[in-house]
Each structure stands twice: as C-alpha cells, then as structure tokens.
FIFIMI-345146 format. One record per residue (C-alpha): x, y, z; residue in one letter; residue number from 1. Coordinates in Angstrom, 1 decimal. Layout:
# FIFIMI-345146
<seza <X,Y,Z>,'A',NUM>
...
//
This chain:
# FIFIMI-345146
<seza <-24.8,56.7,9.0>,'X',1>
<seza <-22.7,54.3,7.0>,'X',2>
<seza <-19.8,56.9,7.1>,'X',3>
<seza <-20.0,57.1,10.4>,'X',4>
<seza <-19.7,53.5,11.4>,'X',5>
<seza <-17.2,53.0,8.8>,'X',6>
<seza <-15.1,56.0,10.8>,'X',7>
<seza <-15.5,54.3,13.8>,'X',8>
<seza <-14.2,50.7,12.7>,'X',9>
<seza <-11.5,51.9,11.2>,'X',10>
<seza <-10.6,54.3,14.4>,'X',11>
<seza <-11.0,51.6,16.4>,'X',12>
<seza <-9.1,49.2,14.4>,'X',13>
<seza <-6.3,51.9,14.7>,'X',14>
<seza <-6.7,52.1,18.5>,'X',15>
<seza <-7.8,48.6,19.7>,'X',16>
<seza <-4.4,46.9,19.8>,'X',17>
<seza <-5.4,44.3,22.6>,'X',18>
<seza <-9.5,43.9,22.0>,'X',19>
<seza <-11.2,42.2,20.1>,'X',20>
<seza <-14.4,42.8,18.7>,'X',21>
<seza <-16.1,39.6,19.8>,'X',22>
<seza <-14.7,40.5,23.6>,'X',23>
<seza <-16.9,43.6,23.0>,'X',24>
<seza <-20.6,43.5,24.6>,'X',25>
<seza <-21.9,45.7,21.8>,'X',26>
<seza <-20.1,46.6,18.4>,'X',27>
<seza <-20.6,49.0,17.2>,'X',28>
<seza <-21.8,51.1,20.1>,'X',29>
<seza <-25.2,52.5,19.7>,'X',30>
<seza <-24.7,55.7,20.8>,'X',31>
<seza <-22.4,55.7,17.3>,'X',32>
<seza <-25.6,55.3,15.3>,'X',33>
<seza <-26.9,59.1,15.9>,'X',34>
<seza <-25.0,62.4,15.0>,'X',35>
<seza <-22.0,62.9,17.1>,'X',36>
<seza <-23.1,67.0,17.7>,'X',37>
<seza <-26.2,65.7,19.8>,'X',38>
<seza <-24.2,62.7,21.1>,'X',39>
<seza <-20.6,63.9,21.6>,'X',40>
<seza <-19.5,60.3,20.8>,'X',41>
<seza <-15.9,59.9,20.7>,'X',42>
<seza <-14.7,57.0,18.3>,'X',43>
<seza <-11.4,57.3,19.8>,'X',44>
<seza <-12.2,58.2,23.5>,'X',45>
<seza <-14.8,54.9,23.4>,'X',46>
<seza <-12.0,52.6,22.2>,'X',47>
<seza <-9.2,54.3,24.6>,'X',48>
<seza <-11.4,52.7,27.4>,'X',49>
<seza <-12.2,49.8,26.0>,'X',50>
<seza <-11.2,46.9,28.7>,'X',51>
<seza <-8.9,43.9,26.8>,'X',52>
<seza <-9.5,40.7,27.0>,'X',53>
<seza <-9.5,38.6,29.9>,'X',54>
<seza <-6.8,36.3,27.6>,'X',55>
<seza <-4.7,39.7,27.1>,'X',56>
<seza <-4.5,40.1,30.7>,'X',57>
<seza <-4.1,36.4,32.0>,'X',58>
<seza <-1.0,36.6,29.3>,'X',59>
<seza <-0.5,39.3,30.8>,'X',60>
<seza <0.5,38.3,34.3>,'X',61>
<seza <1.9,34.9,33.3>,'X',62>
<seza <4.7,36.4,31.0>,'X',63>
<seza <6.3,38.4,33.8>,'X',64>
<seza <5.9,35.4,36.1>,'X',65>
<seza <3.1,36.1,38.6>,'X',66>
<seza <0.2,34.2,36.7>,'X',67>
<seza <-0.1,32.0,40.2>,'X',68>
<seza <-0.3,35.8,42.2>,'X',69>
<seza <-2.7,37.8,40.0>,'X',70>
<seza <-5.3,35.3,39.0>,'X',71>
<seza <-8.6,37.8,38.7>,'X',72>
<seza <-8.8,39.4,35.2>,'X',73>
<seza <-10.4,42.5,37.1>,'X',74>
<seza <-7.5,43.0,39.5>,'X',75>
<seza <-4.7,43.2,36.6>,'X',76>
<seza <-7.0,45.2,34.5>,'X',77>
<seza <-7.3,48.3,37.6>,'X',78>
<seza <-3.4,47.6,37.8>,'X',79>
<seza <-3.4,48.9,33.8>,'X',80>
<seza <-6.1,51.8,34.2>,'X',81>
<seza <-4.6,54.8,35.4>,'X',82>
<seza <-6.8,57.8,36.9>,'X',83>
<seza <-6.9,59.8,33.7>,'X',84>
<seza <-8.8,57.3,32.0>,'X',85>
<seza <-11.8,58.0,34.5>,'X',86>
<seza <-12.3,61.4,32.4>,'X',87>
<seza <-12.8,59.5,29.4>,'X',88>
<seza <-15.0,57.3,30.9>,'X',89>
<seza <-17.5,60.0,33.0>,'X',90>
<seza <-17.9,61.9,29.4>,'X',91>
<seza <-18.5,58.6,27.2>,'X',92>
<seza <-22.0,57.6,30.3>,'X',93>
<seza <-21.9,60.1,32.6>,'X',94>
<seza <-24.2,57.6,34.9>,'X',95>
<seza <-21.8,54.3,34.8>,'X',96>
<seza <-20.1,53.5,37.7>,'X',97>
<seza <-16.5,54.9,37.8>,'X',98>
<seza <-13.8,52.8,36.7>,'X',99>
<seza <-11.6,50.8,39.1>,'X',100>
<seza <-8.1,52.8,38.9>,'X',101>
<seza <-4.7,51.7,40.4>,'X',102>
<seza <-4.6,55.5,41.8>,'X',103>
<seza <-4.2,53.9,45.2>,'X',104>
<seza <-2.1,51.3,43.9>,'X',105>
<seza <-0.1,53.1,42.7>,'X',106>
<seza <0.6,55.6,45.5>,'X',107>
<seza <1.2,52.1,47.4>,'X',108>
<seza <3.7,51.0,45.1>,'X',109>
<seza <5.9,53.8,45.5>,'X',110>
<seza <6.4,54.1,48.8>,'X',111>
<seza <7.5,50.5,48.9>,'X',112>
<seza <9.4,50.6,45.8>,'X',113>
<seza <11.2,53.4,47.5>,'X',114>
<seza <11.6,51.3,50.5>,'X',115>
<seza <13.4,48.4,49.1>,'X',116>
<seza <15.3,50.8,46.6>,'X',117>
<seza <16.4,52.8,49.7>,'X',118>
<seza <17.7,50.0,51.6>,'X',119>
<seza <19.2,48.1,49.0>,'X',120>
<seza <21.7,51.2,47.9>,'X',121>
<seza <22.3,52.2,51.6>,'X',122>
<seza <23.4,48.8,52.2>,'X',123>
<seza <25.6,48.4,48.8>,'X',124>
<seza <27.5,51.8,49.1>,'X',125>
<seza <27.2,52.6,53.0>,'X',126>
<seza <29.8,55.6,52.7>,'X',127>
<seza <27.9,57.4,49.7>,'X',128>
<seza <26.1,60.6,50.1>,'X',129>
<seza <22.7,61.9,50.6>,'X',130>
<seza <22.3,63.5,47.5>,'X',131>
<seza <24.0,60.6,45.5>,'X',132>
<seza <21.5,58.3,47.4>,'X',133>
<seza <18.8,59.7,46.9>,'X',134>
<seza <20.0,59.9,43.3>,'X',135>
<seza <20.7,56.1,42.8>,'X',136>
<seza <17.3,55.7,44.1>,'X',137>
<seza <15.3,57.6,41.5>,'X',138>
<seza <17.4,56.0,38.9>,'X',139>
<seza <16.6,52.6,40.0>,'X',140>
<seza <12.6,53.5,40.6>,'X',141>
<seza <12.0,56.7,39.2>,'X',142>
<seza <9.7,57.2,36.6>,'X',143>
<seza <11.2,56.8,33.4>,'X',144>
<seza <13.2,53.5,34.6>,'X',145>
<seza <9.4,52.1,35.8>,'X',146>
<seza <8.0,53.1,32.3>,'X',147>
<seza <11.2,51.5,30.5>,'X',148>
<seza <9.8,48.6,33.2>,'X',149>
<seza <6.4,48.7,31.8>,'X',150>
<seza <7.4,48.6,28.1>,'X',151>
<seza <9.6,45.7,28.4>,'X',152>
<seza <6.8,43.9,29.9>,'X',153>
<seza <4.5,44.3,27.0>,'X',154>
<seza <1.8,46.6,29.3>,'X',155>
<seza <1.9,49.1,26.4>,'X',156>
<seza <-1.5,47.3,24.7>,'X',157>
<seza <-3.1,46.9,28.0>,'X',158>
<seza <-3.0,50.8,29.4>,'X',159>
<seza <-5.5,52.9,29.5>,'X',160>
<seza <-5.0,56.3,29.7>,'X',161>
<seza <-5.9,60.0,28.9>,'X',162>
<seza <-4.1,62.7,28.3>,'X',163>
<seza <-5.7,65.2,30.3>,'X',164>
<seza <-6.3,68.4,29.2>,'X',165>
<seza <-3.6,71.4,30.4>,'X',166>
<seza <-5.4,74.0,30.4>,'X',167>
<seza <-6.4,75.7,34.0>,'X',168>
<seza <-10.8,75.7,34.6>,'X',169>
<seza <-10.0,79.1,36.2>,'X',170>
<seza <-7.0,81.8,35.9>,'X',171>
<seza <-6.3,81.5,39.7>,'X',172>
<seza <-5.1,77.6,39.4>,'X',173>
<seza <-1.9,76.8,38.3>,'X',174>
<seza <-1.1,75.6,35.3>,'X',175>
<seza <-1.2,71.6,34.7>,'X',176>
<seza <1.1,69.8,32.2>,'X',177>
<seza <-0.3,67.4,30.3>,'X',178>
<seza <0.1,63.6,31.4>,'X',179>
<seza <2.8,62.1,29.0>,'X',180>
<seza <2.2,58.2,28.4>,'X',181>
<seza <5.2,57.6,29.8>,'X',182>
<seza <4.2,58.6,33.5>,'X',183>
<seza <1.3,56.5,32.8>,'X',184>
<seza <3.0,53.5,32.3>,'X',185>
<seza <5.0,54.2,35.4>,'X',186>
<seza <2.0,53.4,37.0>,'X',187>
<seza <1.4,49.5,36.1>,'X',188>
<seza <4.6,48.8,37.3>,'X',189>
<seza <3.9,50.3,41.2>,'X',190>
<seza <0.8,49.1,41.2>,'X',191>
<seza <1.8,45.2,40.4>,'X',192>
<seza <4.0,46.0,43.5>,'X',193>
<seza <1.1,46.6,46.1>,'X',194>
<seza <-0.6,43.6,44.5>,'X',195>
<seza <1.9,41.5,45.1>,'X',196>
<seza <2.2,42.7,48.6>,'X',197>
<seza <-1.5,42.7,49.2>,'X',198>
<seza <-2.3,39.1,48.2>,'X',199>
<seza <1.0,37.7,48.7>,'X',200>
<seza <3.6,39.5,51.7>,'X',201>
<seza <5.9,42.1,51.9>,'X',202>
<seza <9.0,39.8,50.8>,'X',203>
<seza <7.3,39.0,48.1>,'X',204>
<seza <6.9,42.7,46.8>,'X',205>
<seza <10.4,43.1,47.7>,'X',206>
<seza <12.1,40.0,45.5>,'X',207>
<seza <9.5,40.8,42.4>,'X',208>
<seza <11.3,45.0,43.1>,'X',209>
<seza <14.2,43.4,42.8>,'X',210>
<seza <14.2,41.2,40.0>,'X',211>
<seza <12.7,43.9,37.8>,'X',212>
<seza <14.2,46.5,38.9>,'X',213>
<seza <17.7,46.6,41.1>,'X',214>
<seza <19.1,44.1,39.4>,'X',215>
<seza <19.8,46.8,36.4>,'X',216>
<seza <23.0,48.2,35.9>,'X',217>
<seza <23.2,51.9,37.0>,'X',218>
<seza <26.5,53.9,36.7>,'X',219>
<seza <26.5,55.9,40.5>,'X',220>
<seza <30.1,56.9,39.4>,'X',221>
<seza <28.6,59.6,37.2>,'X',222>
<seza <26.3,60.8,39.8>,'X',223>
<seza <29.2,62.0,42.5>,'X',224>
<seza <30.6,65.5,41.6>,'X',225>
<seza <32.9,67.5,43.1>,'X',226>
<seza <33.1,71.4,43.5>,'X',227>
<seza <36.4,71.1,45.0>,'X',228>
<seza <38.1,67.7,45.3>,'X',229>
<seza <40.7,68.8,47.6>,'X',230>
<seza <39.0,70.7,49.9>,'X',231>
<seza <36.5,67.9,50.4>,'X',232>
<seza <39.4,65.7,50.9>,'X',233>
<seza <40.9,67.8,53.1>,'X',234>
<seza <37.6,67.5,55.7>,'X',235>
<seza <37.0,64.0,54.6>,'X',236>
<seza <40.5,63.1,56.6>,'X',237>
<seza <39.9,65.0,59.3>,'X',238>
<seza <36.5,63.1,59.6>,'X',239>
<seza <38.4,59.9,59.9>,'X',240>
<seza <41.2,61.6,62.1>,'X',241>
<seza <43.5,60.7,59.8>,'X',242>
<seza <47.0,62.6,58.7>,'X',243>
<seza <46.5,65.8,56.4>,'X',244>
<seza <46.8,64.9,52.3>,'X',245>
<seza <49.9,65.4,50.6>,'X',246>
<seza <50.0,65.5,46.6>,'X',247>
<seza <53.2,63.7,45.3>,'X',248>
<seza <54.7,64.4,41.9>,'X',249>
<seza <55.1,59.9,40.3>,'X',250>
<seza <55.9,60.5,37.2>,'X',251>
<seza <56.2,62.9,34.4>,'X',252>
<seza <57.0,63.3,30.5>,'X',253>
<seza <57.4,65.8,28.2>,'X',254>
<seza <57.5,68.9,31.0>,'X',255>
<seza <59.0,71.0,27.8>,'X',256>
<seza <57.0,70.0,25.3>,'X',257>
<seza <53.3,70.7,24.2>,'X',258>
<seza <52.0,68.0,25.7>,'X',259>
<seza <53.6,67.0,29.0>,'X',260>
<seza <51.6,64.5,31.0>,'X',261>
<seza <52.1,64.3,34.9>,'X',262>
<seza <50.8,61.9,37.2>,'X',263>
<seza <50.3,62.7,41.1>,'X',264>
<seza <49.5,60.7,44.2>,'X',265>
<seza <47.6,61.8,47.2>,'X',266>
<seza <48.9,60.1,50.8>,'X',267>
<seza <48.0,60.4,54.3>,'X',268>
<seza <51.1,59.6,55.7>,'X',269>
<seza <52.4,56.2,54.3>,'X',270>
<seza <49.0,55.2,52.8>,'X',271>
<seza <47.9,56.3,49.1>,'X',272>
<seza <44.4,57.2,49.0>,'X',273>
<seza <44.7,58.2,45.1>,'X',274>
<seza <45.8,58.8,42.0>,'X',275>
<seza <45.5,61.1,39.0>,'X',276>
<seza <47.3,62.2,35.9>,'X',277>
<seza <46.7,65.0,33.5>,'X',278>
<seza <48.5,67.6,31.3>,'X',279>
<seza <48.9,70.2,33.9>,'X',280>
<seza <50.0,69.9,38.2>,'X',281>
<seza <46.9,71.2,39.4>,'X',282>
<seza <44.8,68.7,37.2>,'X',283>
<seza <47.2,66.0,37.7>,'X',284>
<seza <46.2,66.8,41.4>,'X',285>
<seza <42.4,67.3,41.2>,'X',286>
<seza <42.0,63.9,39.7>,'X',287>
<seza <44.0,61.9,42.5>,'X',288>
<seza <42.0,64.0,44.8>,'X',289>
<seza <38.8,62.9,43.0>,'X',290>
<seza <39.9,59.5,43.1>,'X',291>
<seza <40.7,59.2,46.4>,'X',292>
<seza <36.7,60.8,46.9>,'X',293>
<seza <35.5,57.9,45.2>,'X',294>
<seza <37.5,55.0,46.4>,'X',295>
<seza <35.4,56.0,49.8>,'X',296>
<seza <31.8,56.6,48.6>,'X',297>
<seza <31.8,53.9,46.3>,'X',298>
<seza <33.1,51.3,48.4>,'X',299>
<seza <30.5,48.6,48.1>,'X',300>
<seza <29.4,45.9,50.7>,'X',301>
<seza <30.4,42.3,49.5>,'X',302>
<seza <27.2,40.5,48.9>,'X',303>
<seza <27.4,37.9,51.0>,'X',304>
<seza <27.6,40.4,53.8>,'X',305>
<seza <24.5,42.9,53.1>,'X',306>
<seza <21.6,41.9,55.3>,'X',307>
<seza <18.5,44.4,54.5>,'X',308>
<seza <15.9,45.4,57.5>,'X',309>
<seza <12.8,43.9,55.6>,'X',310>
<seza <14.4,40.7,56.0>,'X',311>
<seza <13.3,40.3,59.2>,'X',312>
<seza <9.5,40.2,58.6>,'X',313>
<seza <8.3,36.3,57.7>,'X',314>
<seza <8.2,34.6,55.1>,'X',315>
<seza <5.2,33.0,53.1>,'X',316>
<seza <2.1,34.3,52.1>,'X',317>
<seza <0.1,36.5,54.9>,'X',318>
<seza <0.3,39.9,57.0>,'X',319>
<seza <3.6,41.5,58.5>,'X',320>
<seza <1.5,40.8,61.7>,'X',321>
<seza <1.0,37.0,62.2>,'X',322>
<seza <3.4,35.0,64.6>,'X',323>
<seza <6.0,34.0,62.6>,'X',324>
<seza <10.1,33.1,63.1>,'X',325>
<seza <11.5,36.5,62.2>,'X',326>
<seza <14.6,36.5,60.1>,'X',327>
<seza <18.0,36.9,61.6>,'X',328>
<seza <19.3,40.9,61.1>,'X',329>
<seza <22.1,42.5,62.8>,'X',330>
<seza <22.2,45.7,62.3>,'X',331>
<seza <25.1,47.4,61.0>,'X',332>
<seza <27.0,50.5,62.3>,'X',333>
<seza <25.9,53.9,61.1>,'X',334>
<seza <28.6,55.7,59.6>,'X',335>
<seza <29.7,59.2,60.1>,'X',336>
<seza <27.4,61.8,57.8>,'X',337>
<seza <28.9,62.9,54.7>,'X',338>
<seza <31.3,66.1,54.6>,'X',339>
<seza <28.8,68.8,52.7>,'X',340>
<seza <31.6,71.8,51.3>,'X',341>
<seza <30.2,74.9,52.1>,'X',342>
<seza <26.9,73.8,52.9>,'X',343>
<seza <27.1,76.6,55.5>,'X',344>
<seza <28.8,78.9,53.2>,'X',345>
<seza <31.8,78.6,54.9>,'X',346>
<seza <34.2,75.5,56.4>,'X',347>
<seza <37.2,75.5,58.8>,'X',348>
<seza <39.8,74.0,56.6>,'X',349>
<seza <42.3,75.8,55.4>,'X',350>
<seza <42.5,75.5,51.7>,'X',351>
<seza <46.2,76.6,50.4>,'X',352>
<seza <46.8,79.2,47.1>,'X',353>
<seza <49.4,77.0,45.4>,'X',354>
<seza <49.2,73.1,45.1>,'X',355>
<seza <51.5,71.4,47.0>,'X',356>
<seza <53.9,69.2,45.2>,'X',357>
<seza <56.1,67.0,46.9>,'X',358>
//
C-alpha cells in the first residue's frame, strides 16, 4: 500500500503541472488505497482529469486579455476540456456526471473563425483564387496555426485530454487515428471564440480572431503555382479583353558563354505586365509570365479601403438581433472568377510550339 501511494504522488507530481494538491477534494484518492487489478485505478488517467485551479484559470483568461469576458472558473475550464477527456473520466466513476466539454464550442468556433478568416482574405486579395483562398484561410485558422495559438497562450497546463485509443471496436469500422495533442489544443482556441461571441457579440469574436490570429504574417506568394504561366496568361487577358501577351527580349549577357543570363518582359500592347530573367529564353519567359500572374492575384486592398460584411451588425455587448444602428457597408464589386487551365481538360487558347521573342 505504501508503494502504491508513493507511485501515485510521484505520477501525479509528474502530471499535475497546473494543480495543486490543496485544490484537490481528496489526496490521495481512495480508490488508490486498494489493488489496482480489482480497481483499475489509473494514477495517470486520475491526474489527466484533474480540474486546475480556479487561480490557474482566472490567470488564465486575464493574460490573454479577456479576464473582464470570461469571469466563471467553470466556463474557461469546459473551454480547456476537450471530448476525449470524457473517456478518461466515464472509466475513472462510471456513475459521475459527464464532464462539461467545449465539443460544441468548439464546432462554434470554427465556423466563425472561418467566417472572419474568409472575409478578411477575400477582402485583402480580391483577385486571388479559390484554391489559394481557401488556402490562406487554413493557414491563418487551421489547426496547427490554432494550436501554435494555444501554446503561446500558456493553455498547455490547463488541457485536458486523452489520446483515444486507434484501434476499430469491430473490423467493419474504419480505422481511427489517434488524437495528437496538438489537435487538442486547437480546440481552446475555437472555443474562447464562441465564448466571446456568446457573452459578449459577434464583433467581439471577430476583433479577439483578429488580434490572435490574422494579424500573423502568412507568405500567400508561396501558395499560387502555376502549371503553365503563359497559357494562364494567355486566358487571363482575354478575361480582361485586353491585347494578346508578347515576350520581349531587355537585356542579355554572356549568350556564348556558360552562363548567359537573359531578361524578358511580357506586354499587352504598350503596358508591361511582367518581368523575368533566367539562364535560358524559355525560363527568362516563364518567370515574366509568372510575374505578371502574381502582380494580379496578389493585388491587395489598401486598408483604409476594406470594409468586411460583419461590420454591419452593432456594436456592444448583446444579440445580432436587438435594434441597433447598423454599420455603414457598401458592398464591393464581384470580380470575374478565376481562369482554371484545363480544369475541363481542355481550353480554347492557342498555346504556340516556340516562344515568341520579340
């Protein structure tokens, strides 16, 4: 018996980051006391679900600035207790009430940290594709950039978690990857968002989303890739009814040599749309082509001209509902959908065998 509490304080110890003993109701457990094969006690299942202190979590939500939002100890902690802790939890009492979870939460969370992630990109880079939308948007509130979130918040000490076991309960189910801590931690961060727009309002979710989370640096430049430059450019022009490309030769060095260098621009008509150099012609003219791609899709709204449509719901602390002075929102234009290359498998523009060097 004295082995077997002695394994249990020092597991615990080990495990219990954020708890303290004295915040404990009863340490050690007593279930601890008898012979874990009639028991099944768990040293390190019991302290994985151990709740922290009410001073861990009132720290907690004052150190990422919404100690005046989330004043109820209970609420923060079901923002830190993801699902998979409820396994622990059932096979510690199987008759205790089941733990409060931010499985809803979190669900919440997402949808409107995809809303205000969504809007924000469309309205900084109005010309960029789907696919390089949709991309910007998981990088800003994906899952790994929500646990990175998480981490830098300190919510490491306070989650509780499980990681559920993979294996299927029959062979006709399919096979279920383990939960990685990571994707648990994703959690806190969506679920602080549907607090915030539960007890406060839906502008309020939306400025704590962007202080935490669009206002990092992502690099969409390295998200747009081309098949074929030229052909895109070639229906990107004709999109805006503008004259055909032409690749012009600027400058070149060392054509003889072993490392010659050109540089080519692409116009349509008087206007240069881009510029590229390289060691050959026909890279020297993919590259202007790609840059005349990008000058276009990452053409970013000044930000003293973006207006976002969630600015039009009120302000202050209450439902989307109430009567309240709207905020002023003129829409913008929609542009023209993005040229998809042989998204059909085929395209009617001509592509021609030899680049064309004026």
């Amino acid at each position: 018996m004295v082995y077997g509490r002695k394994r249990l304080v020092s597991r615990a110890v080990k495990n219990l980051t954020a708890v303290s003993a004295s915040h404990l109701p009863k340490f050690p457990p007593p279930q601890s006391t008898k012979s874990p094969k009639v028991t099944g006690f768990d040293p390190e299942a019991w302290s994985a679900i151990q709740p922290p202190p009410p001073s861990a979590l009132s720290a907690f939500a004052h150190r990422i600035g919404l100690g005046s939002v989330l004043t109820d100890p209970d609420i923060i902690l079901q923002a830190c207790t993801h699902p998979s802790a409820q396994h622990l939890a059932h096979q510690q009492d199987p008759n205790a009430p089941p733990l409060a979870t931010n499985a809803h939460l979190g669900a919440l969370g997402n949808a409107l940290m995809g809303l205000f992630a969504t809007e924000y990109v469309h309205a900084a880079y109005p010309y960029i594709p789907t696919r390089v939308l949709k991309a910007a948007v998981t990088a800003h509130v994906g899952p790994l950039t929500c646990s990175a979130v998480a981490q830098e918040m300190g919510a490491v000490p306070l989650l509780r978690w499980h990681r559920t076991a993979c294996s299927p309960p029959n062979p006709s189910t399919t096979y279920q990857p383990p939960l990685q801590r990571s994707d648990a931690l994703a959690s806190i961060p969506r679920a602080l968002t549907a607090l915030i727009y539960q007890h406060r309002s839906l502008p309020s979710a939306r400025q704590f989303v962007h202080s935490y989370f669009m206002s990092r640096q992502v690099d969409i430049r390295a998200m747009i890739k081309f098949v074929d430059p030229k052909k895109a450019l070639k229906e990107m022009v004709v999109k805006f009814e503008r004259e055909p490309p032409k690749s012009r030769l600027l400058k070149e060095t060392g054509r003889f040599s072993n490392s010659p260098v050109f540089v080519v621009g692409v116009y349509s008509g008087n206007d240069k749309l881009g510029e590229g150099f390289g060691a050959s012609l026909k890279m020297a003219e993919y590259r202007a082509a790609e840059n005349a791609l990008l000058s276009v899709y990452l053409t970013r709204t000044p930000s003293e001209l973006m207006q976002l449509p969630t600015s039009t719901f009120p302000l202050g602390i209450g439902d989307v509902f109430r009567k309240a002075p709207e905020g002023v929102y003129a829409a913008p234009e929609l542009e023209q959908a993005e040229i998809m290359y042989a998204s059909g498998g085929h395209t009617g523009i001509v592509q021609p065998q030899q680049p064309n060097i004026a």
